[in-house]
C-alpha positions as CSV (number, residue, x, y, z in Angstrom):
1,X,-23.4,-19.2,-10.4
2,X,-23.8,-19.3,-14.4
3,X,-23.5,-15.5,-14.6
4,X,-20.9,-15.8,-12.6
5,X,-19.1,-18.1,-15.0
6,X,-19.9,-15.9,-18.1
7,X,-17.9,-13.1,-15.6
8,X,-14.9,-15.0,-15.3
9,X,-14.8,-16.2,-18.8
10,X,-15.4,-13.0,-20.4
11,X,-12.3,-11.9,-17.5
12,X,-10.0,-14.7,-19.1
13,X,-10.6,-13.3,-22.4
14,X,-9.7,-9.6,-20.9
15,X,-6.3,-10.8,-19.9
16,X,-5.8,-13.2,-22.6
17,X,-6.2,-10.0,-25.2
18,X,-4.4,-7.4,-22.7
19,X,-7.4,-6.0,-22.0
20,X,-7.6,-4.0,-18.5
21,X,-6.8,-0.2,-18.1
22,X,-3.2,1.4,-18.5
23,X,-0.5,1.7,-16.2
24,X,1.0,3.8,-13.6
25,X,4.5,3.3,-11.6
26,X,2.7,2.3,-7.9
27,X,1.4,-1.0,-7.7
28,X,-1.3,-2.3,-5.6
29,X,-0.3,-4.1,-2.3
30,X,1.3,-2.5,0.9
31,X,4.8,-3.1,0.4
32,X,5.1,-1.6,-3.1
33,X,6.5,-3.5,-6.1
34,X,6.5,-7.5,-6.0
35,X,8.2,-9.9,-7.9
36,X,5.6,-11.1,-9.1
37,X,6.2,-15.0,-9.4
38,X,7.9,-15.9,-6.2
39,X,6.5,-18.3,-3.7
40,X,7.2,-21.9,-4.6
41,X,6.1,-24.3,-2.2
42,X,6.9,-22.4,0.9
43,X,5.2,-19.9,2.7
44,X,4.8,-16.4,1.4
45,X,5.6,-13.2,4.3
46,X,2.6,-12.4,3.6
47,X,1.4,-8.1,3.7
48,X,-1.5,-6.9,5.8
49,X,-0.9,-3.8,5.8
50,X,-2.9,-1.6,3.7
51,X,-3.6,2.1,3.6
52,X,-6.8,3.2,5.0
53,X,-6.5,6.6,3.6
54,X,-5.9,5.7,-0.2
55,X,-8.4,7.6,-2.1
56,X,-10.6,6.1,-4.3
57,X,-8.9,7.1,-7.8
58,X,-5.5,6.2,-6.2
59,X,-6.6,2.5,-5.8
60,X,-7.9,2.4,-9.0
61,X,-4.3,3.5,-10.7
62,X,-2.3,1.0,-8.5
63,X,-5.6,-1.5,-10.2
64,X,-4.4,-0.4,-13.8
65,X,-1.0,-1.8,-12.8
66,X,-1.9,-4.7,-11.2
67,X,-3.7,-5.2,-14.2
68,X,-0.4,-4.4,-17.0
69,X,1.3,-6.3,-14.5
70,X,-0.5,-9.5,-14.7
71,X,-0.5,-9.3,-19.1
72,X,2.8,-8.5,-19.0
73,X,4.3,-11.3,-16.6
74,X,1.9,-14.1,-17.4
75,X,0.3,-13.3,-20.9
76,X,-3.2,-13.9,-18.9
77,X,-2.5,-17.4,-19.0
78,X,-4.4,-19.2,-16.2
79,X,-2.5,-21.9,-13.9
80,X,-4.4,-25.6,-14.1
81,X,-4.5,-27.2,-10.7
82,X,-1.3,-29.7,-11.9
83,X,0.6,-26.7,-12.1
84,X,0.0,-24.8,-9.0
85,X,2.5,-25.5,-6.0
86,X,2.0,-28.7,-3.6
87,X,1.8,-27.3,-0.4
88,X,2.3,-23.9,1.6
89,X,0.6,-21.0,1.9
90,X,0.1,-17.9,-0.8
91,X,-0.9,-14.8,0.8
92,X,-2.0,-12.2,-2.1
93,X,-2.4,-8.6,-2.2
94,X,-4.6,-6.8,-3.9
95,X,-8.1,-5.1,-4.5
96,X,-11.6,-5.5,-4.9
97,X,-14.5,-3.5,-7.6
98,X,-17.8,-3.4,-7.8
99,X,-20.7,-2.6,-9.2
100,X,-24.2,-2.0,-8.0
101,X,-27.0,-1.9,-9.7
102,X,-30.7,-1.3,-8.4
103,X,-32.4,1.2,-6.6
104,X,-30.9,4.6,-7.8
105,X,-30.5,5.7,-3.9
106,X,-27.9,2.8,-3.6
107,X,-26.3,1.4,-6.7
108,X,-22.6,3.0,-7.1
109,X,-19.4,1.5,-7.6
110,X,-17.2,0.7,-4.8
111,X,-13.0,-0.3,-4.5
112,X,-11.3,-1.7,-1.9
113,X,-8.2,-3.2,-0.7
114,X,-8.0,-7.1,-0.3
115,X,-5.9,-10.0,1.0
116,X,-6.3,-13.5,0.0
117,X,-5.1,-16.4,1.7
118,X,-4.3,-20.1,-0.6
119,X,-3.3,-23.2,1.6
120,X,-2.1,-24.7,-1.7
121,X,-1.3,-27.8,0.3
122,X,-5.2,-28.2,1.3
123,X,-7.0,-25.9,-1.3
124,X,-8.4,-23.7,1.5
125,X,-9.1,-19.9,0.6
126,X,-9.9,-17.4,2.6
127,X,-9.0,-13.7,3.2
128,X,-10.9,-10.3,3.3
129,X,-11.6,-7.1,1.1
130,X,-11.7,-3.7,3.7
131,X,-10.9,0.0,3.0
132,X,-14.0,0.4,0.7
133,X,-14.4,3.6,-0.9
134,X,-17.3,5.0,-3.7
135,X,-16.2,6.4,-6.6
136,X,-17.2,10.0,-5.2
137,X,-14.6,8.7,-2.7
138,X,-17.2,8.5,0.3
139,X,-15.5,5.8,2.8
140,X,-17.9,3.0,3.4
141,X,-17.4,1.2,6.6
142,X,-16.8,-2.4,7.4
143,X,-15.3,-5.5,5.7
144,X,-16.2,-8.2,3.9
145,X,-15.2,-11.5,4.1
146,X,-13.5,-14.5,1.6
147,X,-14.4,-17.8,3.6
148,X,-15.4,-21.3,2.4
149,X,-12.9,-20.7,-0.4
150,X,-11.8,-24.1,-2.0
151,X,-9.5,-25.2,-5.4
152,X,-11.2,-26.8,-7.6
153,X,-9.5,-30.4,-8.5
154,X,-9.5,-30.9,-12.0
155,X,-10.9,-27.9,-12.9
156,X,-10.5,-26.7,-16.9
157,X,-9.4,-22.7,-16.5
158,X,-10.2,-22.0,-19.9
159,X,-13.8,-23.0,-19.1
160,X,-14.4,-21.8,-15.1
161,X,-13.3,-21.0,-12.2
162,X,-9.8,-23.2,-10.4
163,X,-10.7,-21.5,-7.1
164,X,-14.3,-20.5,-5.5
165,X,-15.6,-18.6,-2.1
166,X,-18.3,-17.0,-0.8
167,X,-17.8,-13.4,-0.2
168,X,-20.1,-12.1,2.8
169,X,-20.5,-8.6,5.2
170,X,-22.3,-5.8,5.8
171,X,-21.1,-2.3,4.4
172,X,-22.2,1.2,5.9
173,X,-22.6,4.3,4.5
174,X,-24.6,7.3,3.7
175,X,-27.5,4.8,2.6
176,X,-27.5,2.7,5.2
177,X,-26.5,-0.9,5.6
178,X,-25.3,-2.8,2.6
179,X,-25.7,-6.9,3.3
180,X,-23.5,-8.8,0.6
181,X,-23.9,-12.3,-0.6
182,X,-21.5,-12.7,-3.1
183,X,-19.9,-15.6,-5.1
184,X,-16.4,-15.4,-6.1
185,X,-14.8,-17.3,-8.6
186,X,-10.8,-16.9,-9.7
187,X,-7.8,-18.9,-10.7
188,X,-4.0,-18.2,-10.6
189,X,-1.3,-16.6,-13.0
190,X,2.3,-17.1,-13.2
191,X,5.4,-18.6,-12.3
192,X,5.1,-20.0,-8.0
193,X,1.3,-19.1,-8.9
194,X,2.6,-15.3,-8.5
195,X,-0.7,-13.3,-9.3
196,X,-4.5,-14.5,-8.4
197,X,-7.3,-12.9,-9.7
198,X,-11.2,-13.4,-10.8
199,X,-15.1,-12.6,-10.8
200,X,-17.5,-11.8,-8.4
201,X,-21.4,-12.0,-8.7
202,X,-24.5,-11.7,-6.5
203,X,-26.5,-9.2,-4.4
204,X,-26.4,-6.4,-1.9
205,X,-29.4,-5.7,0.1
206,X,-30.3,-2.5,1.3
207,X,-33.4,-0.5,2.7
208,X,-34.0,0.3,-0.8
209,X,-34.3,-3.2,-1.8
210,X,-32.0,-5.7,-3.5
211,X,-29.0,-4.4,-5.6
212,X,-27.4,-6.8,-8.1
213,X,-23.3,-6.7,-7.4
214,X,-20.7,-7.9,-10.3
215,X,-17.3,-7.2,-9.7
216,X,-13.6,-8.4,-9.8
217,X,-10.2,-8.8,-7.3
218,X,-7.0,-9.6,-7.9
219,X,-3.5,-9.6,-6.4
220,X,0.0,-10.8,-6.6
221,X,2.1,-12.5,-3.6
């Protein structure tokens, strides 16, 4: 959990600074552009559908955007609890990266689509991260879910996480079965909480032997 803290922190700073990578004119998300700080109290339409077929470089430009997106409609400003909506439900869009290291028959980076679901009335998260894809644009099968997901009541965003979950699943691909245990660790950006994003850290294990995972998701409503 402490490197996990250092992830998100040095991600703050990112957004903060404008870091991130350029941008392109397709966003992430299956309905195209949002607006980025809708929402309110109510409940959010939600998307769930996502493209199975997107390629692995594709995702990563409609990342980039997500990315300009987020610096350009929040200044990478995090929400503290106080100012995130009472009640309803956020349903965010979005994407997943990873990187794992180890054993050189498994370690790779990965992308993937992702949906995130904030009861902002409760502080439930939950949601899931599917369509994974390796960089050499290999599909990897299965899904891996956000559960156990809670905000954080008084939490400082300038110094951790507002939001936490677990992030768990099995993977499959030309290297067998990928088991993840993952912490994630996020807050929110933007007017009605429009964007969510954050840090993930832990392990993958694999017939090879452990691989160490760090990573990051984000999306908008």
């Amino acid at each position: 959990m402490r490197r996990l803290l250092l992830l998100f922190g040095l991600l703050v700073s990112l957004a903060a600074c404008g870091g991130g990578g350029g941008q392109t004119d397709t966003p992430p998300g299956p309905d195209g552009p949002g607006d980025g700080g809708t929402g309110g109290d109510g409940d959010d339409g939600g998307g769930d559908v996502f493209d199975p077929d997107l390629s692995y470089d594709a995702r990563a430009d409609r990342i980039a955007a997500l990315r300009a997106d987020l610096q350009r409609d929040t200044g990478g400003v995090a929400l503290a609890p106080s100012d995130l909506p009472s009640g309803g439900q956020g349903v965010y869009a979005g994407f997943a990266e990873m990187q794992l290291s180890g054993p050189v028959e498994a370690e790779g980076r990965l992308n993937a689509d992702m949906q995130l679901v904030v009861d902002f009335g409760a502080g439930d998260v939950r949601g899931r991260m599917e369509n994974f894809r390796r960089s050499d644009d290999v599909p990897v099968a299965g899904d891996l879910e956000i559960r156990n997901g809670e905000v954080i009541a008084g939490a400082d965003p300038a110094a951790g996480p507002v939001f936490v979950a677990d992030v768990e699943g099995t993977l499959t691909d030309r290297v067998g079965a990928l088991d993840f245990d993952l912490d994630a660790g996020g807050a929110f950006y933007g007017t009605g909480a429009g964007y969510a994003g954050g840090a993930l850290e832990g392990t993958a294990g694999s017939r090879f032997g452990d691989l160490a995972v760090i990573g990051e998701f984000g999306g908008r409503r």
